[in-house]
C-alpha positions as CSV (number, residue, x, y, z in Angstrom):
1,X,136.0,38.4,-7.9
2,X,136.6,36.5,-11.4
3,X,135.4,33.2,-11.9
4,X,136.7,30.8,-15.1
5,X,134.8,28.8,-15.9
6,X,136.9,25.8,-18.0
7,X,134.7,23.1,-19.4
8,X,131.6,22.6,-20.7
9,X,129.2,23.1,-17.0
10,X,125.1,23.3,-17.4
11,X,124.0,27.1,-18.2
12,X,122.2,26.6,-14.8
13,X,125.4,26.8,-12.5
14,X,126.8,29.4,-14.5
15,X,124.2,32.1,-14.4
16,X,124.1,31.2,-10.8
17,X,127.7,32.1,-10.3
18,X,126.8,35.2,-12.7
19,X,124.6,36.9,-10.0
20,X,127.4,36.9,-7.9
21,X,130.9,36.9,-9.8
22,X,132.6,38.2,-12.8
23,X,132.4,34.5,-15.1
24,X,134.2,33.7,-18.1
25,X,133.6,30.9,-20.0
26,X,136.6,29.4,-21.5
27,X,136.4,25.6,-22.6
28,X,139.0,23.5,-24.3
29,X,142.1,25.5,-23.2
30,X,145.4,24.2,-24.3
31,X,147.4,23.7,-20.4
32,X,150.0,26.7,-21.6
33,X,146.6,28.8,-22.1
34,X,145.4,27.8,-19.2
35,X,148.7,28.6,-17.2
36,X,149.2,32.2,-18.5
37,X,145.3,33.3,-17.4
38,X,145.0,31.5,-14.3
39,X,146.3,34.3,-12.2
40,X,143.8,36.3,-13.4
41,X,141.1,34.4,-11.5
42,X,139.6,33.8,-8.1
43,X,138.1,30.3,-8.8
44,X,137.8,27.7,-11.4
45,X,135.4,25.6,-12.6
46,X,135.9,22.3,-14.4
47,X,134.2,19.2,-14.6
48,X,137.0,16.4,-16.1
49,X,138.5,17.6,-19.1
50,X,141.0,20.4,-17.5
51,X,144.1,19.0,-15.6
52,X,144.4,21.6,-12.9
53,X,148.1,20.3,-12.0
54,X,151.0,21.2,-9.8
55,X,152.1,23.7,-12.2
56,X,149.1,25.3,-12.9
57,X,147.9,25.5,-9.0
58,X,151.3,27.3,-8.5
59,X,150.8,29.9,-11.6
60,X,147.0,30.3,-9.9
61,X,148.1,33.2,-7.3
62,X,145.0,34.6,-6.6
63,X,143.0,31.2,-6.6
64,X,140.6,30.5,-3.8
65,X,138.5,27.8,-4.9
66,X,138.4,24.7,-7.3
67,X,135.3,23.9,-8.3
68,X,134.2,20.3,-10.3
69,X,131.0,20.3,-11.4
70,X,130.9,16.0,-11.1
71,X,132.2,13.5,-8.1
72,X,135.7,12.4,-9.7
73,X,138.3,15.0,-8.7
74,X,141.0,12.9,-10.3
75,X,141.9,15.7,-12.6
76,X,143.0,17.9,-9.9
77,X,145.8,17.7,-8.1
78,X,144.7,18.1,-4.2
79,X,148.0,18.0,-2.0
80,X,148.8,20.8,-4.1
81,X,145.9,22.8,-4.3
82,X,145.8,22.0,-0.2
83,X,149.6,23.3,0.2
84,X,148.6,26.5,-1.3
85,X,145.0,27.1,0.6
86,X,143.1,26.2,-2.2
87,X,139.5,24.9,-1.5
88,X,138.5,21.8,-3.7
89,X,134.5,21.8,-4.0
90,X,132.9,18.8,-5.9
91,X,129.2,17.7,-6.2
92,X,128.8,14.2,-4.5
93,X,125.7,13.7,-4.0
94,X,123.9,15.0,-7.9
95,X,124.8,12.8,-10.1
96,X,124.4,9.8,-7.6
97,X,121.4,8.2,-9.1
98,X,122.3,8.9,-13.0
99,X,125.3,6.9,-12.3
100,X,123.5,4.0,-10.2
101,X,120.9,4.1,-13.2
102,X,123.7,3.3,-15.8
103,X,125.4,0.6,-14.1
104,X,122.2,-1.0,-14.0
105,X,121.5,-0.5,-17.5
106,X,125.0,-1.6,-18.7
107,X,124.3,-4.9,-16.4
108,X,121.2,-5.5,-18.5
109,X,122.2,-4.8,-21.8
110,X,125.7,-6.6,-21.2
111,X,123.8,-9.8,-20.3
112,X,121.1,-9.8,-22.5
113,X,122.9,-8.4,-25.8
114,X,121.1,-5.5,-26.0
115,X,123.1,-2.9,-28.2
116,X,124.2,-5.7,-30.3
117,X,120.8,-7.2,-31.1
118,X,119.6,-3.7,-31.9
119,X,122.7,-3.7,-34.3
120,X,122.0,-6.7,-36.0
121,X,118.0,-5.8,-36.9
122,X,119.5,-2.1,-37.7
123,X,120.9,-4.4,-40.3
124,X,117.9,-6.2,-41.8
125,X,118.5,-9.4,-39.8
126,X,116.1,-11.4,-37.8
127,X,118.6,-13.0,-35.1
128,X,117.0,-15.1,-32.0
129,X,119.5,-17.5,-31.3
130,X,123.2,-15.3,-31.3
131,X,121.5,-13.2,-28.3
132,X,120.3,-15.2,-25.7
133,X,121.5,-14.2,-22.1
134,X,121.1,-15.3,-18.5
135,X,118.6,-13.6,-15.6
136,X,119.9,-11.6,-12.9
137,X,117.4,-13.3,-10.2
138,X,118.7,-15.2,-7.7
139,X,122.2,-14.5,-9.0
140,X,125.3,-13.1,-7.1
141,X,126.4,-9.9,-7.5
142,X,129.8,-8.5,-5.8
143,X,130.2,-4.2,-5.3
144,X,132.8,-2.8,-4.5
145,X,132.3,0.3,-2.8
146,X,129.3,0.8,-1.2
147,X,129.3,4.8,-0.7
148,X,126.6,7.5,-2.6
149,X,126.9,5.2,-6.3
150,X,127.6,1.5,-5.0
151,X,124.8,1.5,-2.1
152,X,122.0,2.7,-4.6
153,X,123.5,0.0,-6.7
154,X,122.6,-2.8,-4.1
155,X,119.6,-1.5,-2.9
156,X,118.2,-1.6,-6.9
157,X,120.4,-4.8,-7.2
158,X,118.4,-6.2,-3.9
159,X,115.2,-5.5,-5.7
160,X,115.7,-7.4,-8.7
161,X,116.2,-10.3,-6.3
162,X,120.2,-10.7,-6.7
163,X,122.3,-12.0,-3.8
164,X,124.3,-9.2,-3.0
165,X,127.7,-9.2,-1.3
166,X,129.9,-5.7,-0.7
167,X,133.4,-5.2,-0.1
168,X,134.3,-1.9,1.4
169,X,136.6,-1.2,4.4
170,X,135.3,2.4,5.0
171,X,131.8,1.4,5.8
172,X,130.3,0.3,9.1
173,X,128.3,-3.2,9.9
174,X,125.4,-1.1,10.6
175,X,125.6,0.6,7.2
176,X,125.6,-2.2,5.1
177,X,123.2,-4.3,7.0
178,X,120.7,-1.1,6.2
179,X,121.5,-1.7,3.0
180,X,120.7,-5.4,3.0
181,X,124.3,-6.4,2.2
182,X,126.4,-9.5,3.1
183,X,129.8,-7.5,3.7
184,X,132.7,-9.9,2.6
185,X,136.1,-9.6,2.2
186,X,138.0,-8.5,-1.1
187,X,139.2,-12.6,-2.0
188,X,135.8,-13.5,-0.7
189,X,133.8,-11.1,-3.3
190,X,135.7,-11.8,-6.3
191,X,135.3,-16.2,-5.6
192,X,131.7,-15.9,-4.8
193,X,130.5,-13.3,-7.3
194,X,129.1,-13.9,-10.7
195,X,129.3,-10.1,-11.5
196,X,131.4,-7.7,-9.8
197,X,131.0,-3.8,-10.2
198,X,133.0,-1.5,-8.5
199,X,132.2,2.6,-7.7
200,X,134.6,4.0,-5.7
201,X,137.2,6.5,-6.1
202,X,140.7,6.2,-7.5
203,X,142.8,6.0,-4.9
204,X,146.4,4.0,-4.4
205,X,144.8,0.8,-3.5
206,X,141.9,1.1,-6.1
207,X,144.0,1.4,-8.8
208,X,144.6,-1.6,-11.0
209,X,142.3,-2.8,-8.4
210,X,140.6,-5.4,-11.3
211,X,144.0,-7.0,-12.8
212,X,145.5,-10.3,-13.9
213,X,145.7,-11.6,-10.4
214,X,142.2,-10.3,-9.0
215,X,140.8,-11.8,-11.9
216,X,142.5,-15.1,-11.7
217,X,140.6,-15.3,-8.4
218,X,137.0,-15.0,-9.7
219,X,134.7,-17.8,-11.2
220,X,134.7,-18.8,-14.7
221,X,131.9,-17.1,-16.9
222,X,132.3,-13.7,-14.3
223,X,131.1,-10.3,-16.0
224,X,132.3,-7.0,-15.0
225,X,131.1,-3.9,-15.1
226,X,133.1,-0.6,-14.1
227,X,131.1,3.4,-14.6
228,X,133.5,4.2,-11.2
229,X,137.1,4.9,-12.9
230,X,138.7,3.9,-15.3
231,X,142.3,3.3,-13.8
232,X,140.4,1.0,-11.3
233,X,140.1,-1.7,-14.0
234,X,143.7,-2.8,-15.9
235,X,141.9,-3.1,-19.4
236,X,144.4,-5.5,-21.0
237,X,144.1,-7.9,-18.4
238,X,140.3,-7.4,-18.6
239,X,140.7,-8.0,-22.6
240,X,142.8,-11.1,-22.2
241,X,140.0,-12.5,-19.5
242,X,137.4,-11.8,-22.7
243,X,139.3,-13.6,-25.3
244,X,140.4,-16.7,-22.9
245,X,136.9,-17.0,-21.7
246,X,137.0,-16.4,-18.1
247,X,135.1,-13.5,-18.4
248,X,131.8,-14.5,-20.0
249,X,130.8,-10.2,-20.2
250,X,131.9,-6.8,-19.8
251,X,129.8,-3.3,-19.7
252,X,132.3,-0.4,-19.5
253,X,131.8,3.3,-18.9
254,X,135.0,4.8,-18.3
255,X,138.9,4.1,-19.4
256,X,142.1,5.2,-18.1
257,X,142.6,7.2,-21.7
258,X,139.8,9.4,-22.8
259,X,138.6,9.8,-24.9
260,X,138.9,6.4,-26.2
261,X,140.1,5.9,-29.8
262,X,140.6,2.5,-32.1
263,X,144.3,3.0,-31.1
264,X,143.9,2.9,-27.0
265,X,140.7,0.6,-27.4
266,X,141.4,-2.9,-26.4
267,X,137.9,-4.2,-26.7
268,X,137.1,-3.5,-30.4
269,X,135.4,-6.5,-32.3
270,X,134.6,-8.3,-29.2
271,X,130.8,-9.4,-29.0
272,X,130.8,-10.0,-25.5
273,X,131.9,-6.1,-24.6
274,X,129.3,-3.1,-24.2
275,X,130.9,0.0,-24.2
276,X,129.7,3.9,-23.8
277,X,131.5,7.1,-23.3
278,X,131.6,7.9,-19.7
279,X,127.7,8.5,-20.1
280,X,126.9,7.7,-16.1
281,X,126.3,11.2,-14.9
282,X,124.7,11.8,-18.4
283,X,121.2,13.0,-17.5
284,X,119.9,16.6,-17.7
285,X,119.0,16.3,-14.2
286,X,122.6,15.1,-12.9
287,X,123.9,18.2,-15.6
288,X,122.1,20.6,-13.8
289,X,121.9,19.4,-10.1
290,X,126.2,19.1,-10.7
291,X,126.2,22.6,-12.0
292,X,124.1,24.2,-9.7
293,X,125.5,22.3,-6.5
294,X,129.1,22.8,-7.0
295,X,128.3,26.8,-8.0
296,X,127.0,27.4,-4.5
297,X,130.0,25.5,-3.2
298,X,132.5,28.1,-4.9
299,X,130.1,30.7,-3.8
300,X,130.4,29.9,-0.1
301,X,134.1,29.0,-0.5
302,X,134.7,32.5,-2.0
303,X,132.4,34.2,0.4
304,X,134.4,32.7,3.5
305,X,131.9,30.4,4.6
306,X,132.1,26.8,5.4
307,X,131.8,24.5,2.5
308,X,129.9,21.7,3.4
309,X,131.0,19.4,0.2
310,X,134.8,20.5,0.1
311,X,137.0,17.6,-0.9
312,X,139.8,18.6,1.0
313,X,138.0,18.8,4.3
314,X,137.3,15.9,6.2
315,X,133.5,14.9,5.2
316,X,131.2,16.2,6.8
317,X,127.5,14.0,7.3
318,X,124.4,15.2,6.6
319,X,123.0,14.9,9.9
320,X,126.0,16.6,11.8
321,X,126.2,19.1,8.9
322,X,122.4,20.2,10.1
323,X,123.9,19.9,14.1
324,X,126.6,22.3,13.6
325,X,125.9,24.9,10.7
326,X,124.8,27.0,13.4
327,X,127.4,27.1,15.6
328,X,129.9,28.4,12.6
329,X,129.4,31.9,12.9
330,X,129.7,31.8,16.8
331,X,133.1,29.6,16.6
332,X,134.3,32.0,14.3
333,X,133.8,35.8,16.5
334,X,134.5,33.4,19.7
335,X,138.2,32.8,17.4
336,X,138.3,37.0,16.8
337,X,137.6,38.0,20.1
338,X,139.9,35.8,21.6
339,X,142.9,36.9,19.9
340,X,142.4,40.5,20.5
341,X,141.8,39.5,24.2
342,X,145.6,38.2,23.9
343,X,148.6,40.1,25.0
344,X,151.3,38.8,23.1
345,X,151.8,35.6,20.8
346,X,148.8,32.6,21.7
347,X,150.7,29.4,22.9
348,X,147.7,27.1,23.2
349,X,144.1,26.9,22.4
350,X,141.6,24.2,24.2
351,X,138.2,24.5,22.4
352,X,135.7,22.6,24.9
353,X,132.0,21.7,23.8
354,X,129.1,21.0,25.9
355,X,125.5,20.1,25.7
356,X,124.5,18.7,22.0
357,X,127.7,19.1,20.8
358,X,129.6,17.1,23.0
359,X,127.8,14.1,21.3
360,X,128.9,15.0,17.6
361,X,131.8,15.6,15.5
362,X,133.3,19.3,16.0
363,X,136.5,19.6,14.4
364,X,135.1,21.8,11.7
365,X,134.0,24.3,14.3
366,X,137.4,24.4,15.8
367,X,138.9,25.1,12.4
368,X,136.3,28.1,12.6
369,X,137.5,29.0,15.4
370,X,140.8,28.9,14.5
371,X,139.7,30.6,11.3
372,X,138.2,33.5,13.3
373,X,141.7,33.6,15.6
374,X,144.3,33.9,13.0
375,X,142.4,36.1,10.6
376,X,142.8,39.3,12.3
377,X,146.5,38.9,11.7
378,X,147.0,36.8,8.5
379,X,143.4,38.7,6.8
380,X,142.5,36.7,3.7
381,X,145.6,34.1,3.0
382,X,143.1,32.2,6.0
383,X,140.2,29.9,5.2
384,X,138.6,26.9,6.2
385,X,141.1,24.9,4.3
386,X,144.7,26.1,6.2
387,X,143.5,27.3,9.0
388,X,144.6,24.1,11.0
389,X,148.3,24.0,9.2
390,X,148.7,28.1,9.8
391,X,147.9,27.4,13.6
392,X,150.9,24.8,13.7
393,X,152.9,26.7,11.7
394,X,152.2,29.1,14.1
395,X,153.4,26.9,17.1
396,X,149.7,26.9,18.3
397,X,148.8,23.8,20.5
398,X,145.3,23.0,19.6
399,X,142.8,20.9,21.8
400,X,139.5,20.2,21.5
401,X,137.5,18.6,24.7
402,X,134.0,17.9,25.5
403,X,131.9,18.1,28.4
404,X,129.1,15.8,29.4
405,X,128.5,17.4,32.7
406,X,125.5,19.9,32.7
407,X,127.0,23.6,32.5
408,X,125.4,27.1,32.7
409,X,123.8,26.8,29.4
410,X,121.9,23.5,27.7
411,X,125.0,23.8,24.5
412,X,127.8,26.1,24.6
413,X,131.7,26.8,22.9
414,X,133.9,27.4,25.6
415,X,137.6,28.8,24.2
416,X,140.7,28.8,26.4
417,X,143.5,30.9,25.4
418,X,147.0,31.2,26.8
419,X,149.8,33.3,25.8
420,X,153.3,33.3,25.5
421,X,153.4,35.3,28.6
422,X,151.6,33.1,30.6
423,X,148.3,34.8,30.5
424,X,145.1,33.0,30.0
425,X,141.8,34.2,28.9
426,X,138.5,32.1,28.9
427,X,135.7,32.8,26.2
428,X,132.8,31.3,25.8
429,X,129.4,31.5,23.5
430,X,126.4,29.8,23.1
431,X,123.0,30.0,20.7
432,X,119.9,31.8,21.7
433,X,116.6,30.2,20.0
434,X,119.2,27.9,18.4
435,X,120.5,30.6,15.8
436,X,121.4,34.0,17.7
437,X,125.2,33.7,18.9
438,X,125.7,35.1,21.8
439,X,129.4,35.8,24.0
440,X,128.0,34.8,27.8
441,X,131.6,35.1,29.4
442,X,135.1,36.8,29.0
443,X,137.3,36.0,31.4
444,X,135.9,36.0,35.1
445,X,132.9,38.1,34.0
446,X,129.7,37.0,33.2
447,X,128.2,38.8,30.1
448,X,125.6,39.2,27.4
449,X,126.0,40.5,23.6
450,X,125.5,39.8,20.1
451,X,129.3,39.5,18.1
452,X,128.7,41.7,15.3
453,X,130.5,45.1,14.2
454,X,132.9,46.6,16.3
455,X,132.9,45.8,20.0
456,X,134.3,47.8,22.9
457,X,135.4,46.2,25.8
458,X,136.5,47.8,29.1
459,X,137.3,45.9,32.5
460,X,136.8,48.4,35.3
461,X,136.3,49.4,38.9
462,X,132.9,48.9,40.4
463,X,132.3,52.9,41.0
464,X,130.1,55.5,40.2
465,X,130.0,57.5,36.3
466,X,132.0,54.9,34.8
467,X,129.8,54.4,31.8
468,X,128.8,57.9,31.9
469,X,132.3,58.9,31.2
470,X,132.9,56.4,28.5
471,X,129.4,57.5,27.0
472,X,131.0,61.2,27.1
473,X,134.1,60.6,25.6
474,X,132.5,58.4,22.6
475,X,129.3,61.1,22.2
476,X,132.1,64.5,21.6
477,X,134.1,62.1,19.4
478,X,130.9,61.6,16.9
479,X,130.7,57.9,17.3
480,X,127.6,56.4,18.4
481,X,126.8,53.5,20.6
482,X,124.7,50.7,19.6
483,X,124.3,49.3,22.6
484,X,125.8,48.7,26.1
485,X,126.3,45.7,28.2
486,X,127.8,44.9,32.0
487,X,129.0,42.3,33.1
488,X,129.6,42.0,37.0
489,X,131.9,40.2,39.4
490,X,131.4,41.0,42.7
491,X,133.7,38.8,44.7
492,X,136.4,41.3,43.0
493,X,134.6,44.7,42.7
494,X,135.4,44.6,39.3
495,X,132.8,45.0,36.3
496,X,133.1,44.5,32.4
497,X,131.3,47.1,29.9
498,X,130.5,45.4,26.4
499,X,129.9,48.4,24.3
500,X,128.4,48.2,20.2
501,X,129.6,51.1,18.7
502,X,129.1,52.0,15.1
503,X,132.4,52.7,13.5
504,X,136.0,52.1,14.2
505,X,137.2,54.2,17.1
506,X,140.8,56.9,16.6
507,X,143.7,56.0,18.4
508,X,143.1,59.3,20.1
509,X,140.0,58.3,21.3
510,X,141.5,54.9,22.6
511,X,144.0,57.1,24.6
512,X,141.1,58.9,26.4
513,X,139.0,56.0,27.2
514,X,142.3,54.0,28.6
515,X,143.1,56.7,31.0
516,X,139.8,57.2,32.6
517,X,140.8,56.5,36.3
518,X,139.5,53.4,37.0
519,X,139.3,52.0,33.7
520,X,141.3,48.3,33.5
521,X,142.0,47.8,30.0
522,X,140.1,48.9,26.8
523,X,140.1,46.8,24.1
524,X,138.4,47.5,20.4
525,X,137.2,44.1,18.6
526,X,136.1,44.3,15.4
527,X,133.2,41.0,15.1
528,X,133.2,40.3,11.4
529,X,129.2,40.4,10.9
């Protein structure tokens, strides 16, 4: 595996991808550059200089993994790098308080004058009366966004004894009455607000979102402050509020064009501006805890585990992530199995789940699962990302149900399977001491073993020297068992023998053990460990 590594990422994260992964660092690579190596590697690193585009996802042919060592992932292009099974990994949650920190900072020193009375006694001058500001106490202050950034915003914001109101659609009554906010509408929070920030991403409807007409709305004397994104504010409307007076203040971190320049900046010369250069994730500890989080991100991405901060996964909480990390390896074999249980083409899959996680989110163990299922015939085109779409692509009926009811065991995955022939096989798995998995059923037969290696399984007639032919046939071949397992139905004399074995079996050998009288069906699964 080859890691580039594109931008300029902390030395941390890269000698952590180094223990793993051939890394090359590469930094200010003209697009064309950029294009003709891609191919080369396995994942990328950036933070937001490189424009990983359309053109370049589709020149990237061995690509697995994006990573972006910040929380933008504007320079990326994510339908794309989606469309072709590309993981996008960001760090969300590092830089969090760096940026919070900033915004504070650029609140202060935009209202009380701060860079430019430094200025001015940089300059010889003693200056009292051209910098006096206003307090923040007991002032209102509108956010917009109240995610990882804007809520440790309001909660400092709250502190400083500021009336705080918050405007985001995304976020439950709950949440922002934890947070101590008045949640308002958008109209609402620009009328009432004497400062406004906003941290959220750039999306369609945040774009432009500060413009002529929003601003029209707000109070006279309003200042604005914006270390989210730059295309969120419209910067000439923002400039014409400056000179016309509506807007007594502005602290900005970040512009639609960086870097800025004298030709692209609309704020030069005005007094009433403070300006820096996209500095809000510009702490050593946001530069390191960025690097280091979004390297174990591409590590996990390129190692075909689940990657808890992937962009183009639904989000996953922190408090569900704990819940389910577990059960990911046991959705997974439950996936393998199941498809080598199938004779012929899989029509549907219903994935049910019981005990604690029938009370929690579970669609990222069902894209495990269906991970697991189409792996064995797709190998490593699947991953975490397009599983879902190869499964419809596939003509695959997915469904996922819980059950409330108490079952056979406190939590358990239960997977049914049903072919194009009509067939239908029942799977199911649970966790022993909460991180063992464990296969407790296949089919009618109740059963016990670990998923790991390669698996033999052989429905059979109740009767006597069944095993002890099996063990024969395996012992003269040269291939050990690791262990042995029945599983009994009585009702229809029938039992199941899970047997561990160490290697992969001949076809040969396959041909003996299937025509051992009595012998149902032998199947070899090969558990990825």
């Amino acid at each position: 595996m080859r890691i580039l590594v594109s931008d300029d990422v902390n030395e941390q994260g890269v000698a952590l991808l180094k223990e793993h992964y051939d890394v090359d660092v590469k930094t200010n690579l003209p697009p064309e550059e950029l294009k003709k190596i891609i191919g080369e590697y396995d994942g990328l690193v950036t933070r937001s200089q490189t424009q990983v585009t359309e053109d370049i996802i589709e020149a990237a042919t061995n690509l697995k993994v994006i990573g972006r060592a910040g929380v933008g992932v504007d320079n990326i292009d994510i339908p794309a790098a989606t469309a072709h099974g590309i993981v996008v990994v960001n760090a969300p949650d590092s830089n969090t308080v760096a940026a919070a920190e900033h915004t504070i900072g650029m609140m202060l020193g935009m209202t009380r004058f701060i860079p430019q009375a430094h200025n001015s006694i940089q300059e010889g001058k003693w200056d009292r009366k051209s910098f006096t500001g206003i307090q923040l106490q007991y002032k209102t202050v509108g956010i917009i966004g109240i995610g990882h950034v804007g809520g440790r915003v309001a909660k400092r914001l709250a502190a400083m004894e500021m009336n705080v109101l918050a405007y985001d659609p995304y976020v439950s009554e709950a949440y922002a009455k934890n947070l101590g906010v008045e949640q308002v509408d958008f109209d609402t929070l620009l009328e009432r607000s004497d400062y406004i920030t906003i941290h959220t991403p750039l999306t369609k409807e945040t774009r432009d979102m500060i413009n002529a007409e929003s601003i029209a709305k707000m109070k006279d004397g309003v200042r604005l402050v914006n270390c989210a994104r730059g295309e969120c504010f419209d910067i000439e409307a923002v400039a014409e509020g400056l000179k016309s007076g509506k807007i007594a203040g502005a602290a900005i971190d970040v512009y639609p064009n960086e870097p800025l320049t004298k030709d692209n900046n609309p704020f030069l010369g005005m007094f009433n501006v403070v300006q820096t250069a996209h500095l809000g994730a510009s702490t050593i500890e946001a530069q390191v805890g960025v690097a280091v989080d979004v390297a174990y991100g591409v590590i996990d991405a390129l190692e075909g585990k689940p990657v808890m901060n992937a962009v183009n996964m639904a989000p996953i909480p922190k408090d569900v992530a704990a819940l389910i990390q577990p059960y990911y390896g046991l959705a997974e074999r439950l996936g393998t199995i199941g498809v080598y249980l199938a004779n012929g083409p899989i029509k549907s899959v219903e994935v049910e789940y019981s005990g604690q996680l029938a009370d929690t989110e579970t669609q990222p163990l069902t894209t495990a699962f269906l991970k697991g299922m189409l792996n064995p015939i797709l190998q490593d085109s699947v991953n975490y990302i397009n599983a879902p779409g190869l499964a419809k692509k596939r003509g695959i009926d997915v469904k996922e149900t819980k059950a409330f009811a108490d079952g056979y065991y406190s939590t358990a995955i239960t997977a049914t399977i049903v072919t194009s022939k009509g067939e239908t096989h029942v799977i199911a798995g649970t966790l022993f001491d909460g991180k063992e998995p464990k296969i407790v059923q296949i089919d009618q037969y109740r059963i016990d073993f670990t998923p790991e290696g390669y698996l033999l399984l052989a429905p059979h007639i109740d009767q006597p020297n069944m095993i002890g032919q099996m063990a024969t046939i395996l012992g003269k071949a040269g291939i050990n068992i690791n262990g042995m397992q029945v599983g009994k139905i009585t009702q229809s004399n029938t039992n199941i023998m899970a047997i561990a074995v160490g290697d992969d079996i001949p076809n040969d050998i396959m041909l003996q053990l299937s025509g051992i009288e009595g012998i149902l069906d032998v199947k070899l699964i090969h558990c990825e460990a």
